[in-house]
C-alpha positions, 0 to 999 in steps of 0.5 A: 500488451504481452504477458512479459510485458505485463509480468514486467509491470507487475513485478515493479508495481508490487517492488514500488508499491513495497518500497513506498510503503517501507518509507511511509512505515520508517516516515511514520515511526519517526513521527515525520509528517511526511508520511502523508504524502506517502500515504495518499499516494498510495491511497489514491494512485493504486486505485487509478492505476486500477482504473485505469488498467480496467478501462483499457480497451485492447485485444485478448491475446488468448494463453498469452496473458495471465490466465486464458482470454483474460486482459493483461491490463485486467490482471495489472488492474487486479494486482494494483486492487489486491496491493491496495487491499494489502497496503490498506490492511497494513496500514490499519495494523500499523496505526492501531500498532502506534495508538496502543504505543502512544497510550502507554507512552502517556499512561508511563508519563502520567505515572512517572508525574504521579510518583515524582508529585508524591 
């Protein structure tokens, strides 16, 4: 594989794991159930992509690849590690984000059921 071909791929593999991760953050703050496949897709396909771009035997096309003697398949297994990482991290920030949401939603509630019983 060159490297436009692996830029190529590259760049729509972060465009596409982007995307996929607005919906699953857009499905998640409506509170749709749907988030979960978007989220186990991205959860289990990033690291098969990796593997799978680690495990490809081809020949090292020396300068012409992401940095001197390094596969290409290399470096789109290393992006699709790095994305994972990325989305994982987000994806705990995102889900703390809405517990401290939701606690106050319901501290708010128990609150306002206090006042009215009053």
């Amino acid at each position: 594989m060159m490297l436009s071909e692996a830029s190529d791929i590259g760049l729509a593999l972060i465009i596409g794991v982007g995307l996929l991760w607005v919906v699953n953050f857009c499905l998640r703050l409506a509170g749709h159930r749907l988030y979960w496949l978007t989220f186990w897709t991205l959860f289990i396909g990033l690291p098969v992509l990796a593997i799978r771009w680690f495990s490809t035997p081809v020949r090292t096309d020396q300068g012409k690849n992401f940095g001197d003697g390094i596969r290409s398949e290399w470096g789109l297994g290393a992006i699709a590690v790095v994305l994972w990482a990325a989305v994982m991290i987000l994806e705990l920030i995102v889900f703390i984000a809405l517990k401290i949401r939701d606690h106050r939603r319901a501290s708010a509630l128990q609150g306002a059921a206090r006042g009215e019983d009053q």
